[in-house]
N, CA, C and O atoms as a DFTB+ gen file, in Angstrom:
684 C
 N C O
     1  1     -33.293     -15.848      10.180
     2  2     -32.070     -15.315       9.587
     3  2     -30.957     -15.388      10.629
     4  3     -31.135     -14.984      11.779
     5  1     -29.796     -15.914      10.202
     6  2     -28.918     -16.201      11.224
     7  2     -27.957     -14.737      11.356
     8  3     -27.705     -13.942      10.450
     9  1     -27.492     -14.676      12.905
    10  2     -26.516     -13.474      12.820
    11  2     -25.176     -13.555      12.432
    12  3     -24.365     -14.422      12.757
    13  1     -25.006     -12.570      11.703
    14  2     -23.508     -13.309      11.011
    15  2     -22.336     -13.840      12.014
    16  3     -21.447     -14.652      11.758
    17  1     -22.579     -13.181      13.164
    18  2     -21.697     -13.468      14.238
    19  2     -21.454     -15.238      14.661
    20  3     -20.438     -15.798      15.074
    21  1     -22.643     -15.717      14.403
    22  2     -22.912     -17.048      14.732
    23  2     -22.560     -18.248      13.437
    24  3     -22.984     -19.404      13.411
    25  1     -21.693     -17.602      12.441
    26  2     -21.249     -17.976      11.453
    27  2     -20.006     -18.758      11.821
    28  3     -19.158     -17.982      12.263
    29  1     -19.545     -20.147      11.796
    30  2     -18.141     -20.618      11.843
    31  2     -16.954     -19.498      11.096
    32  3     -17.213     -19.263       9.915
    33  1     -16.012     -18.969      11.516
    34  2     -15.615     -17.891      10.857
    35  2     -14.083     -19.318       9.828
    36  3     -13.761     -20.392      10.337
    37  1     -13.607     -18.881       8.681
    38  2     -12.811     -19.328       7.871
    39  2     -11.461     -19.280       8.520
    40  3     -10.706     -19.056       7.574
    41  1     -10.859     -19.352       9.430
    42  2      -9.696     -19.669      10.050
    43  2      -8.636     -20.358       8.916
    44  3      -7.535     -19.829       9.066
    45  1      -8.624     -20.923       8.308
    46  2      -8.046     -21.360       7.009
    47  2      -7.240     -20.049       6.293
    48  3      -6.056     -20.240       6.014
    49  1      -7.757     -18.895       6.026
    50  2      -7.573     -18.207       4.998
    51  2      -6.382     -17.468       5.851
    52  3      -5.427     -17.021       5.217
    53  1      -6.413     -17.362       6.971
    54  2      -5.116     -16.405       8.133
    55  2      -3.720     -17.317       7.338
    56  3      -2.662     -16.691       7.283
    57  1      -3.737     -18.692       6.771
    58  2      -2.682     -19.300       6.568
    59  2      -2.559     -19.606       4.708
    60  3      -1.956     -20.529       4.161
    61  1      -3.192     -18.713       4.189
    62  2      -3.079     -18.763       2.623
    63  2      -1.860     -17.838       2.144
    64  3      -1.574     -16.745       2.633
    65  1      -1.400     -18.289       1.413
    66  2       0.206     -17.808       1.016
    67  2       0.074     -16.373       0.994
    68  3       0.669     -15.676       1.815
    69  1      -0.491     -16.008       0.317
    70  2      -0.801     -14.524       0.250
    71  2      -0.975     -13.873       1.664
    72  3      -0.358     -12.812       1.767
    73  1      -1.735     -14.295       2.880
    74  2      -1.767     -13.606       3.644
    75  2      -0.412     -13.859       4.631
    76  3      -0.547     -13.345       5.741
    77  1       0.753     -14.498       4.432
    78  2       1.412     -15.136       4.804
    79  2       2.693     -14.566       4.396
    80  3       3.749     -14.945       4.902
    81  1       2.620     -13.569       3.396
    82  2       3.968     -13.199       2.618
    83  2       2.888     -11.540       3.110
    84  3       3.533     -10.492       3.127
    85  1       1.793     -11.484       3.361
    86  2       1.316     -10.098       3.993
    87  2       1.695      -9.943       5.513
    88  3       1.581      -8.839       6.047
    89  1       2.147     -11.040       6.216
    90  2       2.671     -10.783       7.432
    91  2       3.848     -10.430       7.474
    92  3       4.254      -9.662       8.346
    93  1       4.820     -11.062       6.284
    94  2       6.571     -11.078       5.941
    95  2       6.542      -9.116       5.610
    96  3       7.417      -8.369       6.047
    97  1       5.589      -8.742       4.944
    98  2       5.743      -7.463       4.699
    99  2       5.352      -6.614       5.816
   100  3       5.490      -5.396       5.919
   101  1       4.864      -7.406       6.602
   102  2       4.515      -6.319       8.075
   103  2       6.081      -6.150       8.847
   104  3       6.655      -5.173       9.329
   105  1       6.349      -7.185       8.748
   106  2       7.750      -7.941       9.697
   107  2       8.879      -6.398       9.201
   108  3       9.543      -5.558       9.808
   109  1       8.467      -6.815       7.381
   110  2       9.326      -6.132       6.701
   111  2       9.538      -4.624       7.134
   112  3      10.620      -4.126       7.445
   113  1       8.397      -4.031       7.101
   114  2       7.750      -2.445       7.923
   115  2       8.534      -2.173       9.390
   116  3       9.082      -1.161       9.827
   117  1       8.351      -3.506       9.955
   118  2       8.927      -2.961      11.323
   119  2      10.371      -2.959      11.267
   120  3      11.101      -2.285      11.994
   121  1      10.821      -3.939      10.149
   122  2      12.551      -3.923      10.298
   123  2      12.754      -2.427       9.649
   124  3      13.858      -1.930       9.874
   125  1      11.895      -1.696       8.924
   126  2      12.044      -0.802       8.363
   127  2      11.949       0.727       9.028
   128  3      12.752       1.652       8.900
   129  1      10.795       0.686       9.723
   130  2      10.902       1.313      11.506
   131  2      12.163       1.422      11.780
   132  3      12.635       2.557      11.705
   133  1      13.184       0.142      12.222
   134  2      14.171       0.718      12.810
   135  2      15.171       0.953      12.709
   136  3      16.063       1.083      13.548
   137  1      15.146       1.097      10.931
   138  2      16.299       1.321      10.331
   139  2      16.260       2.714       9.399
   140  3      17.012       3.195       8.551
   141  1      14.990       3.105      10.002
   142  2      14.723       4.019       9.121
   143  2      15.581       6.114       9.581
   144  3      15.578       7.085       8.823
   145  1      15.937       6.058      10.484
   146  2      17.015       7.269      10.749
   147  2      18.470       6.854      10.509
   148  3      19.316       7.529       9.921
   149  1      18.655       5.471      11.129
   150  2      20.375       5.052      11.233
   151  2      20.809       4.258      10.685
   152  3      21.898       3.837      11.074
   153  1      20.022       3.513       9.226
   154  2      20.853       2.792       8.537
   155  2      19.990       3.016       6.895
   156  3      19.520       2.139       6.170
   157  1      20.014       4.337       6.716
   158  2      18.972       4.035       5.368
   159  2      19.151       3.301       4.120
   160  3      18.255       3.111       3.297
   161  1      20.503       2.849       4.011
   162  2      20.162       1.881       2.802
   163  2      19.890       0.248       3.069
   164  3      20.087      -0.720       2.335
   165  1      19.427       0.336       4.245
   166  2      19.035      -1.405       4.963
   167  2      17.366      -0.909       5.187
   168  3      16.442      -1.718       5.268
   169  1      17.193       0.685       5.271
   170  2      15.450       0.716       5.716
   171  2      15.301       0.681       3.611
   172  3      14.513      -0.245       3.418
   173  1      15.695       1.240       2.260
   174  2      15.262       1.349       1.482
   175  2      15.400      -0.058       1.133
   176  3      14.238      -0.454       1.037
   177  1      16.072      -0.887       0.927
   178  2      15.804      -2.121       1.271
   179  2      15.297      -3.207       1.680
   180  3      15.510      -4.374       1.349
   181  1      14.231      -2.497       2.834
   182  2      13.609      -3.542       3.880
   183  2      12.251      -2.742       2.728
   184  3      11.414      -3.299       2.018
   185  1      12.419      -1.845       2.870
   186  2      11.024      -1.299       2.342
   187  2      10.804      -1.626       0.928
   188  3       9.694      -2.054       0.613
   189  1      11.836      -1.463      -0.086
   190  2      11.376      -2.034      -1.313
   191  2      11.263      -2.897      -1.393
   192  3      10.580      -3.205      -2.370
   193  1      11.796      -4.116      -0.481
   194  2      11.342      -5.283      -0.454
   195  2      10.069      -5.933      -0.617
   196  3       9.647      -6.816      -1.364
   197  1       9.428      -5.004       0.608
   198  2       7.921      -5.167       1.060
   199  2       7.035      -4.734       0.038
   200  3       5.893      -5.183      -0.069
   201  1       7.675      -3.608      -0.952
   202  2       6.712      -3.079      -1.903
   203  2       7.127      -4.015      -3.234
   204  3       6.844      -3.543      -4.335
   205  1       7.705      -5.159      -3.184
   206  2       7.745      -5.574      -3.980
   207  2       7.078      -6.687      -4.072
   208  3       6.375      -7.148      -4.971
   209  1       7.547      -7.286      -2.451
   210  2       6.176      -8.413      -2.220
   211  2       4.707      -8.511      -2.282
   212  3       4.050      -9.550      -2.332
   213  1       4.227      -7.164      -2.273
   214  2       2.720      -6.204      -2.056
   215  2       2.549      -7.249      -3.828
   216  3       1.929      -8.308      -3.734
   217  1       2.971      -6.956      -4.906
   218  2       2.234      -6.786      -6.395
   219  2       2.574      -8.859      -6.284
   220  3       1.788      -9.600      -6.876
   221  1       3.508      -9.327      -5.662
   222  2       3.644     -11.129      -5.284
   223  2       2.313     -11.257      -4.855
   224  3       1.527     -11.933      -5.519
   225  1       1.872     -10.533      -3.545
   226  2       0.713     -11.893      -2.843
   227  2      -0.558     -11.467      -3.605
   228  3      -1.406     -12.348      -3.470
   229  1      -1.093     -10.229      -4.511
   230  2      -1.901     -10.300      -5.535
   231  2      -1.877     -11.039      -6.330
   232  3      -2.771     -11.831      -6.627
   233  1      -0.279     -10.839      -7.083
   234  2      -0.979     -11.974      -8.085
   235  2      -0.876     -13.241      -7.754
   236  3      -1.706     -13.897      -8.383
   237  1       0.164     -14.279      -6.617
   238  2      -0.041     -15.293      -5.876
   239  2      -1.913     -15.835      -5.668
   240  3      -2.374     -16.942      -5.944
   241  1      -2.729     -14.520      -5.056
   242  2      -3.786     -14.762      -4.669
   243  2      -4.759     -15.201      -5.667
   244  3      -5.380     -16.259      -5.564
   245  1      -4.877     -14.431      -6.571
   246  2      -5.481     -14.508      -7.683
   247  2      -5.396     -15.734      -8.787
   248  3      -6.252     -16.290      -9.475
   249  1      -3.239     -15.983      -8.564
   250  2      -3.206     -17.515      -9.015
   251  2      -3.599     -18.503      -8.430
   252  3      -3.901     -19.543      -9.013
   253  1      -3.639     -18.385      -7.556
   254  2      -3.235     -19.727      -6.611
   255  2      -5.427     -19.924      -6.072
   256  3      -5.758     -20.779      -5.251
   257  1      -6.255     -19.192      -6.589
   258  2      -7.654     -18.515      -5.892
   259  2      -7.739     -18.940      -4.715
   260  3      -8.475     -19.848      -4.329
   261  1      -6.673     -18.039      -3.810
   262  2      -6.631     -17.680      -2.464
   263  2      -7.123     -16.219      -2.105
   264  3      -6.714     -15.733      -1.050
   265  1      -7.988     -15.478      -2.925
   266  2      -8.565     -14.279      -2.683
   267  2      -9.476     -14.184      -1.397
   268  3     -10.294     -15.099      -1.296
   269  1      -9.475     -13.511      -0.690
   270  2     -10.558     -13.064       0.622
   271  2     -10.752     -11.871       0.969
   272  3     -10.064     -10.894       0.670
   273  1     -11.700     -11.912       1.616
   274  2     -12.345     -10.067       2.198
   275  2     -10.645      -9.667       3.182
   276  3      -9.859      -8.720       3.168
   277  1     -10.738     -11.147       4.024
   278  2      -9.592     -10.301       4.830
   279  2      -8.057      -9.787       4.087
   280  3      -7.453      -8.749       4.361
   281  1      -7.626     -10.893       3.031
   282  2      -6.542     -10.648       2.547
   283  2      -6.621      -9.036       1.427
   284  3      -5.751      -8.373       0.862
   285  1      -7.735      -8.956       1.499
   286  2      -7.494      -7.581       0.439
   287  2      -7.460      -6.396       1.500
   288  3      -6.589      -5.538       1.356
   289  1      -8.468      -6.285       2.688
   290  2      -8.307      -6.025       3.881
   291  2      -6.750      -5.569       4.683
   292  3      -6.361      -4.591       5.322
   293  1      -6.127      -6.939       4.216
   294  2      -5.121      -6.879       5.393
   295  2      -3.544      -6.024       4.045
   296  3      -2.595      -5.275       4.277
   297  1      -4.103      -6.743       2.658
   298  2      -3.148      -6.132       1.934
   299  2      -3.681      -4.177       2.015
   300  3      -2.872      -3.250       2.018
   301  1      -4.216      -4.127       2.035
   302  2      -4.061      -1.968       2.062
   303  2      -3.894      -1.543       3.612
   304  3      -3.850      -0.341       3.877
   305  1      -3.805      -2.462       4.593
   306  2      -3.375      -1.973       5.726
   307  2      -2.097      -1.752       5.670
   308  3      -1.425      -0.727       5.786
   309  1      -1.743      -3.280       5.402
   310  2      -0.252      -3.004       5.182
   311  2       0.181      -1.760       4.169
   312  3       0.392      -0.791       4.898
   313  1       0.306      -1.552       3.369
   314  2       0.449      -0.494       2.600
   315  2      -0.004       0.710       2.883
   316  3       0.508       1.719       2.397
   317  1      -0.989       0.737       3.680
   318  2      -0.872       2.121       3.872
   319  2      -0.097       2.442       5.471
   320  3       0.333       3.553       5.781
   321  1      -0.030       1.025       6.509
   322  2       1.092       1.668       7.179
   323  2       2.370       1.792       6.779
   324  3       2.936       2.708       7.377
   325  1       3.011       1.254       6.038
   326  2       3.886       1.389       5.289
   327  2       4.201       3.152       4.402
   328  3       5.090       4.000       4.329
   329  1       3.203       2.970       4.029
   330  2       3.485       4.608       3.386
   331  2       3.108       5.551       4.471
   332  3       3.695       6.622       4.317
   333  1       2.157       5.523       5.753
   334  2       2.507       6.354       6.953
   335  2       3.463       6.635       7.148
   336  3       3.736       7.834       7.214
   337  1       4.577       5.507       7.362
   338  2       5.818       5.544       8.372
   339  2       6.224       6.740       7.176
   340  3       6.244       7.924       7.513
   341  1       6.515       6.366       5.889
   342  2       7.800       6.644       5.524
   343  2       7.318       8.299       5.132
   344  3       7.943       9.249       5.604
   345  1       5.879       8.528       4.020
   346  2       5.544       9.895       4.158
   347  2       5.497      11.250       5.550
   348  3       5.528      12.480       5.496
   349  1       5.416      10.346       6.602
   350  2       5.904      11.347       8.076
   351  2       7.217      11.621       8.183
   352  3       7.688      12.705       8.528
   353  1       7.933      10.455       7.834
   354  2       9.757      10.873       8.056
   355  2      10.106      12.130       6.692
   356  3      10.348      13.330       6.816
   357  1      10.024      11.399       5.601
   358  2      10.132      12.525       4.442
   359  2       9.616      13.360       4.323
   360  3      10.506      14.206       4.404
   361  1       8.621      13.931       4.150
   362  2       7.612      14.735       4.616
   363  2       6.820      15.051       5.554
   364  3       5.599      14.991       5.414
   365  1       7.692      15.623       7.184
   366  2       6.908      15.987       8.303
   367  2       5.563      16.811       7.799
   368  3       4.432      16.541       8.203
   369  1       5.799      17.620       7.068
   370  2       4.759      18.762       7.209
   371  2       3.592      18.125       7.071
   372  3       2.647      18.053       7.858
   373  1       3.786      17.512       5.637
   374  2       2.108      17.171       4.309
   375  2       2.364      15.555       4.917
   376  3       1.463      14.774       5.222
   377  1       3.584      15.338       4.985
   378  2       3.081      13.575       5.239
   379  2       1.964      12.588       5.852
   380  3       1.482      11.483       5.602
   381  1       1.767      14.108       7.241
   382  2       0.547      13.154       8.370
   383  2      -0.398      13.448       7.479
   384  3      -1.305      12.628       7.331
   385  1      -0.396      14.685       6.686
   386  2      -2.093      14.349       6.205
   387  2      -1.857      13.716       4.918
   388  3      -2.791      12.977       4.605
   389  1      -0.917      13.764       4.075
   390  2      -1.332      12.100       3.141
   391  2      -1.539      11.035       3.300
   392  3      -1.896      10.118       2.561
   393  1      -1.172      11.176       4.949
   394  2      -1.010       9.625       5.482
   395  2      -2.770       9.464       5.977
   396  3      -3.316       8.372       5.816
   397  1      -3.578      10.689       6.596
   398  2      -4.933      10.470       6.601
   399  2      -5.462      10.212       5.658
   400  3      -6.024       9.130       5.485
   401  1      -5.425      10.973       4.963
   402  2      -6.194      11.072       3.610
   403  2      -6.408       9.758       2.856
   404  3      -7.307       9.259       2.180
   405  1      -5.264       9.443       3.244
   406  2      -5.126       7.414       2.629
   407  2      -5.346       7.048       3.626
   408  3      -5.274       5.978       3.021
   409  1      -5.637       6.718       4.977
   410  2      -6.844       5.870       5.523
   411  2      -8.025       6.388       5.535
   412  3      -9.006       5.728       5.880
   413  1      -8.091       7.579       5.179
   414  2      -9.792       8.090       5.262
   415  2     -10.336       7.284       3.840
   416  3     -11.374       6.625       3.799
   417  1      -9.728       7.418       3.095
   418  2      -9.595       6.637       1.933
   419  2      -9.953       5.058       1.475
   420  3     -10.725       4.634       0.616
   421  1      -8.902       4.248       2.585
   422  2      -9.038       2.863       2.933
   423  2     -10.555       2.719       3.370
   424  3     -11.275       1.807       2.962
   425  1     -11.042       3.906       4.413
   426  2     -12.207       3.382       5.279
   427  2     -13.443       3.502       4.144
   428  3     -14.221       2.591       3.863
   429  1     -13.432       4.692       3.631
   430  2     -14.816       4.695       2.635
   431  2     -14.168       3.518       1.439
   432  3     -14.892       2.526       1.524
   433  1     -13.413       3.359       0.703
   434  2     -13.753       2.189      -0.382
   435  2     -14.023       0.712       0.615
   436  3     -14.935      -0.105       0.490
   437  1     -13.287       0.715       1.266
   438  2     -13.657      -0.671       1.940
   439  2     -15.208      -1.223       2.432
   440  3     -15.879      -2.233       2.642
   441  1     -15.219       0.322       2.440
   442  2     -16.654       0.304       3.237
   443  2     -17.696      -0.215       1.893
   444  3     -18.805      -0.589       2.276
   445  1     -17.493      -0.267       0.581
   446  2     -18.068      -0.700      -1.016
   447  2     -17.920      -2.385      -0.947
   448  3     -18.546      -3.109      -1.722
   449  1     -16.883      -2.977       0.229
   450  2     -16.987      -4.510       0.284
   451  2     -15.834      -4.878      -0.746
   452  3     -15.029      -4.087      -1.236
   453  1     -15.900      -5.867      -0.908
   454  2     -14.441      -6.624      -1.682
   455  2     -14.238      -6.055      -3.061
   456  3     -13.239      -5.736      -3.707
   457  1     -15.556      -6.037      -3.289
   458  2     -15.034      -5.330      -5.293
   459  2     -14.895      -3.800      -5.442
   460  3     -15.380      -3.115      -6.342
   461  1     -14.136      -3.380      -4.387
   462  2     -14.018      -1.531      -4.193
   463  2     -13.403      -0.876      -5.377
   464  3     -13.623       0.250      -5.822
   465  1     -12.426      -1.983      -5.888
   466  2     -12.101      -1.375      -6.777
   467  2     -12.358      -1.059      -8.655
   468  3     -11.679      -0.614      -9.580
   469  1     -14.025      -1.708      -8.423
   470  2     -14.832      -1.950      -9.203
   471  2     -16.060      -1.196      -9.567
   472  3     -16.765      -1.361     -10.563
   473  1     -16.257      -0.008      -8.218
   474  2     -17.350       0.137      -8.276
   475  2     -17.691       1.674      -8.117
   476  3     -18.099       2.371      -7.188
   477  1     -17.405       1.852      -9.204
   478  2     -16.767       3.839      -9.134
   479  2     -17.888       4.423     -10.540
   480  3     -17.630       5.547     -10.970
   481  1     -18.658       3.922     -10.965
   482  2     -19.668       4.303     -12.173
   483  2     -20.055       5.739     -11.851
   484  3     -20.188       6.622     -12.698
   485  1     -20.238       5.896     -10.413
   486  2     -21.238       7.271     -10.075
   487  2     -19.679       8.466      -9.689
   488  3     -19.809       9.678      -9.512
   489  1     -18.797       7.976      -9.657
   490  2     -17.777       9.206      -9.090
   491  2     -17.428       9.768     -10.077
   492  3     -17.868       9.530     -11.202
   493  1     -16.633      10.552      -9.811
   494  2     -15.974      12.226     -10.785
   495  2     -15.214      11.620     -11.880
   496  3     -14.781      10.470     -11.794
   497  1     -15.043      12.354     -12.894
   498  2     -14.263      11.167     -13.793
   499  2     -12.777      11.182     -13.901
   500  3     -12.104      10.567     -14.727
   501  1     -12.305      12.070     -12.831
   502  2     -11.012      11.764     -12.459
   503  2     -10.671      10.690     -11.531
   504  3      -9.525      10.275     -11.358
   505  1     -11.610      10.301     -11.000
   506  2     -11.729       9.529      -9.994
   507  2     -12.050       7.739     -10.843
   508  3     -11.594       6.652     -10.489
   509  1     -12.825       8.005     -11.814
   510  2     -12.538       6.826     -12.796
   511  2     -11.732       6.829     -13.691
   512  3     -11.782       5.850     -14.435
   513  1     -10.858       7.717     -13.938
   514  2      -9.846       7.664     -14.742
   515  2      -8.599       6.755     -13.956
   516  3      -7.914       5.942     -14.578
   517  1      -8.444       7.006     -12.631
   518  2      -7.644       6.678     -11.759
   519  2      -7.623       5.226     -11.293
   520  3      -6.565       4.609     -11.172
   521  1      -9.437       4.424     -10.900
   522  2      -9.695       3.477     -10.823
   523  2      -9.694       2.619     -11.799
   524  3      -9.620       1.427     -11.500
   525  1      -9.772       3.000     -13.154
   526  2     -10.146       2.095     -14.627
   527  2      -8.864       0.851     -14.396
   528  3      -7.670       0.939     -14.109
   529  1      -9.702      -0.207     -14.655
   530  2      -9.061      -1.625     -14.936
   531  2      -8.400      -1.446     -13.429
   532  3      -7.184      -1.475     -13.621
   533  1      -8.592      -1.317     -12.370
   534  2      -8.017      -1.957     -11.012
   535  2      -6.403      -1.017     -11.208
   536  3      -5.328      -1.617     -11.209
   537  1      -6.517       0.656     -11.380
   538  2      -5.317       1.368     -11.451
   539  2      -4.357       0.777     -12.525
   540  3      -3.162       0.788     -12.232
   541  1      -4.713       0.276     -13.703
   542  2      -3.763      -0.132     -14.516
   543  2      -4.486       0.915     -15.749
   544  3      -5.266       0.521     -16.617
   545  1      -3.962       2.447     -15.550
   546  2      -4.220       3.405     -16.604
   547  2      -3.505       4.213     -16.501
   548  3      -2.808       4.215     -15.486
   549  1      -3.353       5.207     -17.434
   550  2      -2.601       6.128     -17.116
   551  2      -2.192       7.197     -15.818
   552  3      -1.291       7.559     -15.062
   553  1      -3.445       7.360     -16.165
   554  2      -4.175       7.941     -14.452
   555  2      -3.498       7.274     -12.984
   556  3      -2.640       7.857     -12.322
   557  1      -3.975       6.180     -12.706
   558  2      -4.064       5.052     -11.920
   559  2      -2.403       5.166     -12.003
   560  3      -1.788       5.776     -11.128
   561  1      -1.749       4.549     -13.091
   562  2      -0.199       4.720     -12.595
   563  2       0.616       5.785     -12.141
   564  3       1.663       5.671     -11.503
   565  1      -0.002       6.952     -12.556
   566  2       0.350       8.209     -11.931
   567  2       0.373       8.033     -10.122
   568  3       1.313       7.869      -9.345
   569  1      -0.852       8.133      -9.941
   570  2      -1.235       8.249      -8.772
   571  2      -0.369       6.862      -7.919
   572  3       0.156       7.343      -6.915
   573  1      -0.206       6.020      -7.974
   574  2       0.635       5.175      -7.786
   575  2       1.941       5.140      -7.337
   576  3       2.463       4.838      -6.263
   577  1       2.402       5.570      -8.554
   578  2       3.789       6.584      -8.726
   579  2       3.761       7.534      -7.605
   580  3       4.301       7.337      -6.516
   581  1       3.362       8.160      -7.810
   582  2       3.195       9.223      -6.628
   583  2       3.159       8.931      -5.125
   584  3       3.728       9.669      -4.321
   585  1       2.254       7.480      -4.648
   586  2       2.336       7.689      -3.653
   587  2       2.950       6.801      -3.200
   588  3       3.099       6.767      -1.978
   589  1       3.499       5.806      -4.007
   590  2       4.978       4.800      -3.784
   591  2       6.034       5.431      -3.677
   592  3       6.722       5.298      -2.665
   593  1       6.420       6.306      -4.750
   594  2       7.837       6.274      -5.600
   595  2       8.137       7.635      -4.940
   596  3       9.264       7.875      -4.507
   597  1       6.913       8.714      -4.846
   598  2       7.590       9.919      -4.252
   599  2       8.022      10.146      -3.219
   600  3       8.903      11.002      -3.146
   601  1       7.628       9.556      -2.184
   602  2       8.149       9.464      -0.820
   603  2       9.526       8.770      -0.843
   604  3      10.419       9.253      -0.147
   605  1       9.723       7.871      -1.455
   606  2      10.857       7.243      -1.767
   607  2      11.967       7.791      -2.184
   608  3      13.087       7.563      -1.728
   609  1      11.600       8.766      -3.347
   610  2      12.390       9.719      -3.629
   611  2      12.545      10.967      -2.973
   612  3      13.202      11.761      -3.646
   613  1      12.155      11.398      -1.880
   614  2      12.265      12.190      -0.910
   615  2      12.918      11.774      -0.261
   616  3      13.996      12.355      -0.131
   617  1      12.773      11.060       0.194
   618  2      13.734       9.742       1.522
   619  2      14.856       9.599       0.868
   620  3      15.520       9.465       1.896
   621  1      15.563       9.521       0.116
   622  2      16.643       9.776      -0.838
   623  2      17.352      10.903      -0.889
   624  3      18.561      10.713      -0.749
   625  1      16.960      12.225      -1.069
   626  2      17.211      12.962      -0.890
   627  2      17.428      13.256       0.326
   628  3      18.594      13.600       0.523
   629  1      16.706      13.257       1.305
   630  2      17.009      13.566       2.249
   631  2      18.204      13.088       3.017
   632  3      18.711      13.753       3.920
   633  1      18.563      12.117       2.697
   634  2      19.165      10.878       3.416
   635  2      20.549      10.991       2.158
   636  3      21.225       9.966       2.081
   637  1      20.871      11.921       1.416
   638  2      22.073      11.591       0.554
   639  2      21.922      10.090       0.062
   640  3      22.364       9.189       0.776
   641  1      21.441       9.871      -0.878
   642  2      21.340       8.648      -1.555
   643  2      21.706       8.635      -2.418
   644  3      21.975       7.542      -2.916
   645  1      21.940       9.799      -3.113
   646  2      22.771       9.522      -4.553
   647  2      21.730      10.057      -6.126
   648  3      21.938       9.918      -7.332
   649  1      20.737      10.614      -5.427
   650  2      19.512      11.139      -6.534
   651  2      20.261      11.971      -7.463
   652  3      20.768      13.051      -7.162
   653  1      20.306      11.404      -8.636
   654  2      20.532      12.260      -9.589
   655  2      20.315      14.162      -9.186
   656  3      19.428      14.568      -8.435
   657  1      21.037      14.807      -9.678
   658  2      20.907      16.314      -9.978
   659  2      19.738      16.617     -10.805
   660  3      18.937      17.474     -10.433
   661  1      19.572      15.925     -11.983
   662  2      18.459      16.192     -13.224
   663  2      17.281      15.861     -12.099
   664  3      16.360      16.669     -11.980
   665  1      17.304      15.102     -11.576
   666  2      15.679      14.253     -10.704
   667  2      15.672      15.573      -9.737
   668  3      14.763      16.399      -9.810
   669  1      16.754      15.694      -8.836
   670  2      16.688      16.907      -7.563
   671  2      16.005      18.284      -8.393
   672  3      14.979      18.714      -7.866
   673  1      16.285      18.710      -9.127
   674  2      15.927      19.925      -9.731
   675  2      14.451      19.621      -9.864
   676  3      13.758      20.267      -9.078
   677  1      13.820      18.819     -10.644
   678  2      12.464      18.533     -10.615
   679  2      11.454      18.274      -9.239
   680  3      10.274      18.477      -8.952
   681  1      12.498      17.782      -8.672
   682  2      11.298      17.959      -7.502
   683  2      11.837      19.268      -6.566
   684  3      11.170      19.658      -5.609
């Protein structure tokens, strides 16, 4: 039995479009880093950018069948440093620990291998309500919502952005 170590590793896949528009969104993160106290409508910008490219190199990957362990890998890193940065600025208090909680998170599904988001039969059924069809449920868009859009909308507020009154009252 060979050790996997001694495997030619796929060097190819570091240059598949998808992982390639996952580096543009790293780039994107850091321009977002440093725009993120002194120029916030160039950091909401840099950042929706990146969260817009995130739902591109899925379905790119999936079109194009450029799918890999690393690119699904490297896509929730990105995203969840991405939602680090910005849940710590908007939310000092709760942010660092949403920001654990979503890599403690990253580490156990990942740890299920490439089809993580497939393989939830035995969990709570809020927990498959959330996962059903790869987060395309009610559930699943909630939670989504939430951990995209609310920080976002905090960062807004905070930053005088122009949030509606009706939206400010609700949160």
């Amino acid at each position: 039995m060979a050790d996997r170590h001694d495997e030619n590793p796929n060097w190819h896949i570091l240059l598949y479009l998808p992982n390639i528009i996952g580096y543009l969104r790293l780039f994107l993160i850091i321009i977002s880093m440093f725009t993120l106290w002194s120029r916030p409508l160039w950091f909401l910008f840099a950042y929706s950018l990146q969260a817009i490219l995130d739902a591109v190199d899925g379905f790119l990957a999936r079109k194009l069948r450029q799918s890999s362990a690393f690119g699904a890998w490297l896509d929730v890193v990105i995203d969840n440093v991405g939602r680090s940065l910005l849940w710590s600025y908007a939310a000092p208090t709760i942010g660092p620990i949403v920001a654990c909680l979503e890599w403690l998170a990253f580490v156990c599904n990942h740890a299920k291998g490439p089809s993580w988001k497939s393989k939830y039969n035995d969990a709570p059924h809020w927990v498959q309500a959330v996962m059903r069809n790869g987060f395309r449920s009610p559930c699943g868009v909630l939670v989504l919502a939430g951990i995209h859009v609310l920080p976002l909308f905090i960062y807004g507020r905070i930053n005088d952005l122009g949030i509606p009154i009706i939206l400010a009252n609700v949160a």
